[in-house]
Biopython code that builds the backbone (N, CA, C, O; Angstrom):
import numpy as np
from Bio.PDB.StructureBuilder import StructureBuilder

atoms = [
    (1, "UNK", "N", (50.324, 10.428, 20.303)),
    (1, "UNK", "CA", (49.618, 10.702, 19.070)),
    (1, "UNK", "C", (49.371, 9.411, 18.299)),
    (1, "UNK", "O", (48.378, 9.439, 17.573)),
    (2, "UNK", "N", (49.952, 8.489, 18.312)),
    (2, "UNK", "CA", (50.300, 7.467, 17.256)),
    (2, "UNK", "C", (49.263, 6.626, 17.974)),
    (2, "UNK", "O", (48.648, 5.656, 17.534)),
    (3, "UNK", "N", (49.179, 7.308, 19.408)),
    (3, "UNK", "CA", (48.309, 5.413, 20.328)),
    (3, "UNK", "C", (46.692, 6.214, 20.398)),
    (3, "UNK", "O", (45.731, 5.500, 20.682)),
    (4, "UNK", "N", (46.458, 7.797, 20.111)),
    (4, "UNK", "CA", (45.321, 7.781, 19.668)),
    (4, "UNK", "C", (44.547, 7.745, 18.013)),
    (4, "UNK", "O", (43.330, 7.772, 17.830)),
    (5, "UNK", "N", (45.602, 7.678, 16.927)),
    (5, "UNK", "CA", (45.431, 7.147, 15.982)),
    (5, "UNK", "C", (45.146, 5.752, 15.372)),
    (5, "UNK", "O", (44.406, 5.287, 14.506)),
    (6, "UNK", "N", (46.057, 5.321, 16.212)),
    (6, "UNK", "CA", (45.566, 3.510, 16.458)),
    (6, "UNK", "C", (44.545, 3.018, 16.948)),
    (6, "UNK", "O", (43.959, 1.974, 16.661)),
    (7, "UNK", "N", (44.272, 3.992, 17.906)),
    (7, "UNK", "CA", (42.557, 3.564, 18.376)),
    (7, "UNK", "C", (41.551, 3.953, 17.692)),
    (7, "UNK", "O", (40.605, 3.179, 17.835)),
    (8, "UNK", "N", (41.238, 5.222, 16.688)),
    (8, "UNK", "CA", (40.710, 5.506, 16.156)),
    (8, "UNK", "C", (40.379, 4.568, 15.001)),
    (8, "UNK", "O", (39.229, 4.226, 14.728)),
    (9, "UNK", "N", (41.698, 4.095, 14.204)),
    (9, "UNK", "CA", (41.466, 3.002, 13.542)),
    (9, "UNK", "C", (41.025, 2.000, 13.810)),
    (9, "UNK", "O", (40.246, 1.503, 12.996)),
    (10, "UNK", "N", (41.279, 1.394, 14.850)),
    (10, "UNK", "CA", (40.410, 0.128, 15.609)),
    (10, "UNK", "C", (38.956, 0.440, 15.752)),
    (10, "UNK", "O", (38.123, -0.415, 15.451)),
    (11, "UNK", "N", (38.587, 1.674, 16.217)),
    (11, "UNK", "CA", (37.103, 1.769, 16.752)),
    (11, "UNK", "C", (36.015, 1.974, 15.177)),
    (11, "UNK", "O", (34.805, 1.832, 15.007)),
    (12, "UNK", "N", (37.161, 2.367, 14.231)),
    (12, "UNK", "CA", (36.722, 2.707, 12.829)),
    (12, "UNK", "C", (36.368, 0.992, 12.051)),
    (12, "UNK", "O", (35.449, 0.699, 11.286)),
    (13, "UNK", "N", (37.145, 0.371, 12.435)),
    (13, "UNK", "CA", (37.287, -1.238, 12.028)),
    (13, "UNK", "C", (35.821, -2.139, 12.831)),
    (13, "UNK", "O", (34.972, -2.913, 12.388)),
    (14, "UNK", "N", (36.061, -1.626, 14.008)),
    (14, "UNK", "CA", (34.947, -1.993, 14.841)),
    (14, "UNK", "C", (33.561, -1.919, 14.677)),
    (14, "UNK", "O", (32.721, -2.776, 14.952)),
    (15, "UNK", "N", (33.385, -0.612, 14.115)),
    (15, "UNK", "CA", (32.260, -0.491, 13.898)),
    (15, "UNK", "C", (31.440, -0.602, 12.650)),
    (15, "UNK", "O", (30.306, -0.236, 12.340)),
    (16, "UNK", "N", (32.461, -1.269, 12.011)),
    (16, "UNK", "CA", (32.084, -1.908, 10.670)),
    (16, "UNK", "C", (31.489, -3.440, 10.497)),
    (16, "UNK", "O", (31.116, -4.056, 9.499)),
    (17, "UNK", "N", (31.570, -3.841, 12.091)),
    (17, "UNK", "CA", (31.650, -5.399, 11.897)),
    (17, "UNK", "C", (30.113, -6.206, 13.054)),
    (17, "UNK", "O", (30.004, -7.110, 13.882)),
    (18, "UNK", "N", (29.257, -5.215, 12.427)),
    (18, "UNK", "CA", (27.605, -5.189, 12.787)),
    (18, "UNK", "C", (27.477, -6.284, 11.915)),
    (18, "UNK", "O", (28.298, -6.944, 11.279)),
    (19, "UNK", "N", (26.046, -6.329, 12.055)),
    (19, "UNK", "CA", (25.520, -7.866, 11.652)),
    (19, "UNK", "C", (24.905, -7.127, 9.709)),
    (19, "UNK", "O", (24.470, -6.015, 9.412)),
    (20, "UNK", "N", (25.066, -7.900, 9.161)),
    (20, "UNK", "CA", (24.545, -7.448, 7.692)),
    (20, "UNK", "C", (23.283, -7.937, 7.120)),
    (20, "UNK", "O", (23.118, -8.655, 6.134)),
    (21, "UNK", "N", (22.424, -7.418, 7.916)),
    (21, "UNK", "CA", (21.132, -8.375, 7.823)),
    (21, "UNK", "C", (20.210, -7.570, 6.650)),
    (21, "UNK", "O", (19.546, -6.583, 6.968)),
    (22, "UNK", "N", (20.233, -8.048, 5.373)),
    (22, "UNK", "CA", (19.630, -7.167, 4.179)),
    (22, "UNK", "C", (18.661, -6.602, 4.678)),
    (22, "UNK", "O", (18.133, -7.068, 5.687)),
    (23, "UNK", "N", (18.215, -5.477, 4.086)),
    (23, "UNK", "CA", (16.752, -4.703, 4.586)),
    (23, "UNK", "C", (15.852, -5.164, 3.704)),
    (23, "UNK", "O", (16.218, -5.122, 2.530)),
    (24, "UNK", "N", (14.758, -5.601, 3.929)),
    (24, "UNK", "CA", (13.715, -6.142, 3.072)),
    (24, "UNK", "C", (12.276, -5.139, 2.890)),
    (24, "UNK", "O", (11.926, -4.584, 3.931)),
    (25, "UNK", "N", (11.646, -4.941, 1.968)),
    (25, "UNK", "CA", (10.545, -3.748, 1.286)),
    (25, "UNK", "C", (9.423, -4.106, 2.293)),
    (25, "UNK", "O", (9.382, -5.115, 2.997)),
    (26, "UNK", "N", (8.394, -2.959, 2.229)),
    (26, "UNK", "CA", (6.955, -3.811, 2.709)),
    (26, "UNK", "C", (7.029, -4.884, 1.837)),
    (26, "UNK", "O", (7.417, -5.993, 2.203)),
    (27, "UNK", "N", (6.616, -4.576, 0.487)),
    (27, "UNK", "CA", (5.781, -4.995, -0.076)),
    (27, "UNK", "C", (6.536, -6.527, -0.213)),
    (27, "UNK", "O", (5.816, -7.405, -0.687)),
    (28, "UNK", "N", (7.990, -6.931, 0.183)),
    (28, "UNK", "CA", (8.323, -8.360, 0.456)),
    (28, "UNK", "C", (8.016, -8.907, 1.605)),
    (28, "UNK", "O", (8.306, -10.098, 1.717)),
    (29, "UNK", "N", (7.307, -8.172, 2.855)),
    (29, "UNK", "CA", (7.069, -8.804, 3.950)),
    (29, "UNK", "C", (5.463, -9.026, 3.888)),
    (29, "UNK", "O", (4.907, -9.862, 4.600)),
    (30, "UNK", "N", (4.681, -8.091, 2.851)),
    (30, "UNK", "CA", (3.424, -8.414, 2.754)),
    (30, "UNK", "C", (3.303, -9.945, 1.752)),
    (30, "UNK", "O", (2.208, -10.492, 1.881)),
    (31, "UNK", "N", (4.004, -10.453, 1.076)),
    (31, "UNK", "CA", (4.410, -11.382, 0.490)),
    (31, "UNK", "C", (4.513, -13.005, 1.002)),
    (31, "UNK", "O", (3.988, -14.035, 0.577)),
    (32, "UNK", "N", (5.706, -12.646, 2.432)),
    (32, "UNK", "CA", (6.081, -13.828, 2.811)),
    (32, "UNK", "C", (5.970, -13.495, 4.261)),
    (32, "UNK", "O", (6.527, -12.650, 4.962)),
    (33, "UNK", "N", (4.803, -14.704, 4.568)),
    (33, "UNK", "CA", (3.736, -14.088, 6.177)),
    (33, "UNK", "C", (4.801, -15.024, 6.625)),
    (33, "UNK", "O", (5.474, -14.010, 6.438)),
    (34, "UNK", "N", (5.550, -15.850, 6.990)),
    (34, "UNK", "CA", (6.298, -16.443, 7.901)),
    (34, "UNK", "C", (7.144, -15.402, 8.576)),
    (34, "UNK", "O", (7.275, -15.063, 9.752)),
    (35, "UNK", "N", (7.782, -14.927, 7.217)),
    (35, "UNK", "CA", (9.410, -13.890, 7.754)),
    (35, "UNK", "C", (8.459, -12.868, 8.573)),
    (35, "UNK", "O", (8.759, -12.668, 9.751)),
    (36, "UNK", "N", (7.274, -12.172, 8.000)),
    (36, "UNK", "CA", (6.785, -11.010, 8.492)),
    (36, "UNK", "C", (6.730, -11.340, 10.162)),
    (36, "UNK", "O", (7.245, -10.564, 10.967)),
    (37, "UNK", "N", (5.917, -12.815, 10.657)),
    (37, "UNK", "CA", (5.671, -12.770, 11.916)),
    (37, "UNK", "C", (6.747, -13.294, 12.647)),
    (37, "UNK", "O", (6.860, -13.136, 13.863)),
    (38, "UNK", "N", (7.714, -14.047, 11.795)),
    (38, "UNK", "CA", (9.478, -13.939, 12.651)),
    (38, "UNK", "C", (9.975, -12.879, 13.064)),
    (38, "UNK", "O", (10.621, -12.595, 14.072)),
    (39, "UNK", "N", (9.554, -12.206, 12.038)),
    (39, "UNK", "CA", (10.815, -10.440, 12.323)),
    (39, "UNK", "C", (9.715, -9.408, 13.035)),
    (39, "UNK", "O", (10.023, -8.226, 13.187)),
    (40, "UNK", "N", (8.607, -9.840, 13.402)),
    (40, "UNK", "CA", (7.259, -8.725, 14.006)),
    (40, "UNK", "C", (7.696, -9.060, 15.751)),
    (40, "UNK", "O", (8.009, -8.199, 16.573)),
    (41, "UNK", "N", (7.588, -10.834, 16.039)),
    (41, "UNK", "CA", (8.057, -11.238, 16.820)),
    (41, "UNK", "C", (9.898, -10.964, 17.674)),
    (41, "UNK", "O", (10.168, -10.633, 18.829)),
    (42, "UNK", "N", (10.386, -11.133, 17.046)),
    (42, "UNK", "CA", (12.004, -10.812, 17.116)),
    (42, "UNK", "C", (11.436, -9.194, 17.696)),
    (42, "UNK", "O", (11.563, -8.952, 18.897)),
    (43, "UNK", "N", (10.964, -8.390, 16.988)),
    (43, "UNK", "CA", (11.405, -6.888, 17.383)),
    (43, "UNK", "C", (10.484, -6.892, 18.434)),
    (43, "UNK", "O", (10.527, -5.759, 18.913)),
    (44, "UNK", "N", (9.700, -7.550, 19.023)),
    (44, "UNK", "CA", (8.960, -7.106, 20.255)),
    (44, "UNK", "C", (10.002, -7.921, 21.405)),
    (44, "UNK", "O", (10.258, -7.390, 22.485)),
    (45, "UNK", "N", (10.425, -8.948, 21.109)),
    (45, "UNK", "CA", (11.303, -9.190, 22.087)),
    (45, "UNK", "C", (12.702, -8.961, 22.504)),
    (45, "UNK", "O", (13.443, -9.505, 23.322)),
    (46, "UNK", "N", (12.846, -7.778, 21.503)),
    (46, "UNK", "CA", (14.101, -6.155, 21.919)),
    (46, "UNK", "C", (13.356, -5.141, 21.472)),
    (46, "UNK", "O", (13.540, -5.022, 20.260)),
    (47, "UNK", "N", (12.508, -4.258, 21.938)),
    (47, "UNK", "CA", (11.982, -3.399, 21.376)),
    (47, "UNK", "C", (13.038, -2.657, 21.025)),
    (47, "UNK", "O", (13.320, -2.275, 19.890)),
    (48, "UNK", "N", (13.918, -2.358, 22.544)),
    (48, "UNK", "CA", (14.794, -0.862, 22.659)),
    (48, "UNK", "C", (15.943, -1.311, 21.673)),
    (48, "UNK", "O", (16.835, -0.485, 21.482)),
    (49, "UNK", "N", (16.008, -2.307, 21.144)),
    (49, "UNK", "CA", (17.469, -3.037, 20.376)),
    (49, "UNK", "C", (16.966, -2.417, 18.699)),
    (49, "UNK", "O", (17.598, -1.727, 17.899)),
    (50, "UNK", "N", (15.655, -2.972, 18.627)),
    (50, "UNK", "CA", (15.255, -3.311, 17.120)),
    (50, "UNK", "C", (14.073, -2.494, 17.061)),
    (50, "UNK", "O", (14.091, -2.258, 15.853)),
    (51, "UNK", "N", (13.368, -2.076, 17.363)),
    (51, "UNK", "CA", (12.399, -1.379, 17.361)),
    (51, "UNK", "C", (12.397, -0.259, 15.722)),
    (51, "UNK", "O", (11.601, -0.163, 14.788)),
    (52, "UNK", "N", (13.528, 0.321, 16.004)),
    (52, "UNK", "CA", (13.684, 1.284, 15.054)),
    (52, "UNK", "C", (14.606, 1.233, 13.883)),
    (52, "UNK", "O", (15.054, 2.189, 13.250)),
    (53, "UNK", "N", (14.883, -0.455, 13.637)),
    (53, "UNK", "CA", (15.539, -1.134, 12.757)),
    (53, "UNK", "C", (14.520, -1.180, 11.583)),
    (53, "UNK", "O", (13.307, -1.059, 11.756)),
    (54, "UNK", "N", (15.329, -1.431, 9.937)),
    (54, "UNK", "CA", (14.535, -0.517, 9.201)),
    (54, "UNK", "C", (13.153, -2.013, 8.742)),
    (54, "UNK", "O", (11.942, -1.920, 8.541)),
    (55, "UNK", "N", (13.810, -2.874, 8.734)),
    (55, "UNK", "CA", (13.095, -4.550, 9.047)),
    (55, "UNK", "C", (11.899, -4.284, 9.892)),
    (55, "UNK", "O", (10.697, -4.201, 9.638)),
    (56, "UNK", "N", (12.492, -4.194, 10.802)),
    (56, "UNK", "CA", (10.703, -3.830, 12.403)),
    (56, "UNK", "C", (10.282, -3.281, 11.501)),
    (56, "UNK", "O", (9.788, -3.970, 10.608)),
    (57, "UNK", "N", (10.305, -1.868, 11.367)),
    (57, "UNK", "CA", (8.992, -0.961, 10.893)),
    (57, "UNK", "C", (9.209, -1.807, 9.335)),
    (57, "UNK", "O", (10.158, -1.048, 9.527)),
    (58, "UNK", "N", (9.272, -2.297, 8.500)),
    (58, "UNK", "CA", (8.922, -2.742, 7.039)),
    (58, "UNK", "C", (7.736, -3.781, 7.312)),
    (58, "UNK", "O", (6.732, -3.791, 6.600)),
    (59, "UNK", "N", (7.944, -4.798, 8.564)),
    (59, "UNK", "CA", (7.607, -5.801, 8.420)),
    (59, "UNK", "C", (6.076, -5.361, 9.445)),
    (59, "UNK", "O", (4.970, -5.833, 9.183)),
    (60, "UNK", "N", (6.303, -4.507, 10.458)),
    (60, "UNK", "CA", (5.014, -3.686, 10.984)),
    (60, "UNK", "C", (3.777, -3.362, 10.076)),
    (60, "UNK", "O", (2.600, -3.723, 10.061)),
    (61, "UNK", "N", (4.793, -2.274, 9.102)),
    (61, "UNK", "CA", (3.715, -1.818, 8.152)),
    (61, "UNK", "C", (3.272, -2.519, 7.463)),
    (61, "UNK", "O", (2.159, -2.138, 7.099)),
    (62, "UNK", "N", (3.766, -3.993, 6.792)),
    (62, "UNK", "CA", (3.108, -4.584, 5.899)),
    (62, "UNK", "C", (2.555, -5.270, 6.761)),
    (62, "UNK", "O", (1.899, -6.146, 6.197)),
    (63, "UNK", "N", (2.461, -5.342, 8.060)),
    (63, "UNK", "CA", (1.332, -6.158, 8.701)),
    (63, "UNK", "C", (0.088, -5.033, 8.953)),
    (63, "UNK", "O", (-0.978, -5.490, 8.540)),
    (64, "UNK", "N", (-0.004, -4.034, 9.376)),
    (64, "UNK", "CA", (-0.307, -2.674, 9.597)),
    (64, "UNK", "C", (-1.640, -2.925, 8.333)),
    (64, "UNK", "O", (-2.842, -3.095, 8.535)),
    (65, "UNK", "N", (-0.877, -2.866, 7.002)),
    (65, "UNK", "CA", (-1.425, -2.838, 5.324)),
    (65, "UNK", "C", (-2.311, -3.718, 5.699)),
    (65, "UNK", "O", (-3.438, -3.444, 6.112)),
    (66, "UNK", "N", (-1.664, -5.238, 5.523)),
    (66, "UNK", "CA", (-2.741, -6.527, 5.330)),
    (66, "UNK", "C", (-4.021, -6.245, 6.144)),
    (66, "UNK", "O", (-5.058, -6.027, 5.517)),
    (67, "UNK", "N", (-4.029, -6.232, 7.489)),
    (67, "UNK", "CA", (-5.304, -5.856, 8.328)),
    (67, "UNK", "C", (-5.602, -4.939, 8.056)),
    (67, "UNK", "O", (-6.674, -5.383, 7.645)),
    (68, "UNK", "N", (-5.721, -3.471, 7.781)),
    (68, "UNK", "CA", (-6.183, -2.448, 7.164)),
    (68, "UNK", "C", (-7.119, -3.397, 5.917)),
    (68, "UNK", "O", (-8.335, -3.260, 6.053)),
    (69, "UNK", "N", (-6.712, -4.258, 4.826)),
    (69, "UNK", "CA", (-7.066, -4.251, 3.689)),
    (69, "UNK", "C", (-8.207, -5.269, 3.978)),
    (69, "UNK", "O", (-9.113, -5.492, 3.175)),
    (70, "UNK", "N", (-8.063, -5.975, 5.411)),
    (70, "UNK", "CA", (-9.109, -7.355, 5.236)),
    (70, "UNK", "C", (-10.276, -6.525, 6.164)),
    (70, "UNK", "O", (-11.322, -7.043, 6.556)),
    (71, "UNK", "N", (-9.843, -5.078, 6.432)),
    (71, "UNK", "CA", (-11.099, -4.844, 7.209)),
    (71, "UNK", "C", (-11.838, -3.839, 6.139)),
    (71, "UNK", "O", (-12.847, -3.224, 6.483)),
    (72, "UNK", "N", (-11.285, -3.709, 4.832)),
    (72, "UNK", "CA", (-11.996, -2.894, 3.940)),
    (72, "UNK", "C", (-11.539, -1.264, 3.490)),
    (72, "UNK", "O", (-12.023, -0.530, 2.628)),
    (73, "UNK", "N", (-10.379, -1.031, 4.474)),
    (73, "UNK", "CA", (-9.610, 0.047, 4.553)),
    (73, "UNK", "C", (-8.828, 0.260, 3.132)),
    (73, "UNK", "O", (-8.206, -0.683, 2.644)),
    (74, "UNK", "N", (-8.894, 1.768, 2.369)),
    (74, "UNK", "CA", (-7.962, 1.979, 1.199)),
    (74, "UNK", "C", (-6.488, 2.835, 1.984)),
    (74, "UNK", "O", (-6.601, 3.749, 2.801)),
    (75, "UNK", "N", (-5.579, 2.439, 1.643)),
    (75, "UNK", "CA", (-4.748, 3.872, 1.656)),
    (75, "UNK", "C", (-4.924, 4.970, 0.363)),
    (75, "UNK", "O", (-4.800, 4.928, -0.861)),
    (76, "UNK", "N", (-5.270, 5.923, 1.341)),
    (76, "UNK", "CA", (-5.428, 7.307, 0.320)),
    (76, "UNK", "C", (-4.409, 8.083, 0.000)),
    (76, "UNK", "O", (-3.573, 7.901, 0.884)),
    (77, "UNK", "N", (-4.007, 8.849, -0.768)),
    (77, "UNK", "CA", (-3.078, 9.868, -1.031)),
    (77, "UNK", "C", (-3.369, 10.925, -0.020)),
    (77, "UNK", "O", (-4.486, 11.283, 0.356)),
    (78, "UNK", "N", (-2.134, 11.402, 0.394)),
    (78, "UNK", "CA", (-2.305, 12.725, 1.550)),
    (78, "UNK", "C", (-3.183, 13.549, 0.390)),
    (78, "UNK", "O", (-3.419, 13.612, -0.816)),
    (79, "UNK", "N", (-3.483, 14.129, 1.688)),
    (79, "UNK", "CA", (-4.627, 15.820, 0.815)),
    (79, "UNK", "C", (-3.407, 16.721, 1.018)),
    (79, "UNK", "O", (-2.543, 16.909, 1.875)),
    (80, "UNK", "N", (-3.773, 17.208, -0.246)),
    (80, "UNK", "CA", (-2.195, 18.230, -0.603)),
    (80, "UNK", "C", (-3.291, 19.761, -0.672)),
    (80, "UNK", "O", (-4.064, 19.934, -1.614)),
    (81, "UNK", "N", (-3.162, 20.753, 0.490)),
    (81, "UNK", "CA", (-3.579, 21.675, 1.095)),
    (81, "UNK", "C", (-3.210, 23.094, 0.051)),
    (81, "UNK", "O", (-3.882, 24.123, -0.032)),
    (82, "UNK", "N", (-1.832, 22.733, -0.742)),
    (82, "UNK", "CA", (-1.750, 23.725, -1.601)),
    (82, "UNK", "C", (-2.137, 24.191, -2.979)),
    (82, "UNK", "O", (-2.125, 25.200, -3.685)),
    (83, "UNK", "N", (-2.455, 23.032, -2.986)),
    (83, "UNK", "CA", (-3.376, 23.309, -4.512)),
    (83, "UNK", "C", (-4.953, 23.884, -3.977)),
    (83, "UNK", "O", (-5.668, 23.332, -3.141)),
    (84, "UNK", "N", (-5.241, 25.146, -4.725)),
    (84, "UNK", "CA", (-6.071, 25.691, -4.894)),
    (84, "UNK", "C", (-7.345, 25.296, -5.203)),
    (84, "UNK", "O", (-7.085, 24.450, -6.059)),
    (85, "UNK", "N", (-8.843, 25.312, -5.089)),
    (85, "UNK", "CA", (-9.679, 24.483, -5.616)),
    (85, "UNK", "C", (-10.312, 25.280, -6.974)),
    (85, "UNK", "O", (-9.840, 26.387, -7.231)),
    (86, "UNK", "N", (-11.323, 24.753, -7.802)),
    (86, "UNK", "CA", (-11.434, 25.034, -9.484)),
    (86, "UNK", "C", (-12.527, 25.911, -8.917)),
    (86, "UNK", "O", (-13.223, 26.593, -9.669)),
]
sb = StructureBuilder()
sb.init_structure("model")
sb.init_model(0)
sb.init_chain("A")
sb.init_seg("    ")
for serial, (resi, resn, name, xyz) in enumerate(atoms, 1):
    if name == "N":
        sb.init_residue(resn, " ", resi, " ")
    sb.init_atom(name, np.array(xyz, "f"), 0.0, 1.0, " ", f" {name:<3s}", serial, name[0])
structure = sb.get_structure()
């Protein structure tokens, strides 16, 4: 009992000791184009690692945004289906 409690604590300790890499907004990766194409780069070369790290997709979408915006593209508000029309 005591030597699967001890492991539990270890694996509990363990898995605390990931890398602490702040999560950064779009709207800071639409900001600063260096980090954006460091961290766009980095996640294609682990997709299956980083792919779904919250950085990849921040730094995607604010690349995603910028080209959308230089080709003339708005983001729209979803169409909200439940409101009734006048």
């Amino acid at each position: 009992m005591k030597k699967a409690v001890r492991s539990l604590v270890i694996v509990a300790l363990l898995a605390g000791c990931g890398e602490n890499t702040p999560v950064q907004s779009v709207d800071w990766y639409k900001t600063h184009d260096m980090e954006r194409k460091n961290m766009i780069a980095k996640c294609k070369t682990s997709p299956g690692e980083l792919a779904a790290s919250p950085n990849c997709i921040n730094a995607q979408k604010a690349q995603n945004e910028k080209d959308l915006s230089r080709r003339g593209y708005l983001t729209l508000p979803p169409v909200d289906f439940s409101k009734k029309g006048d």
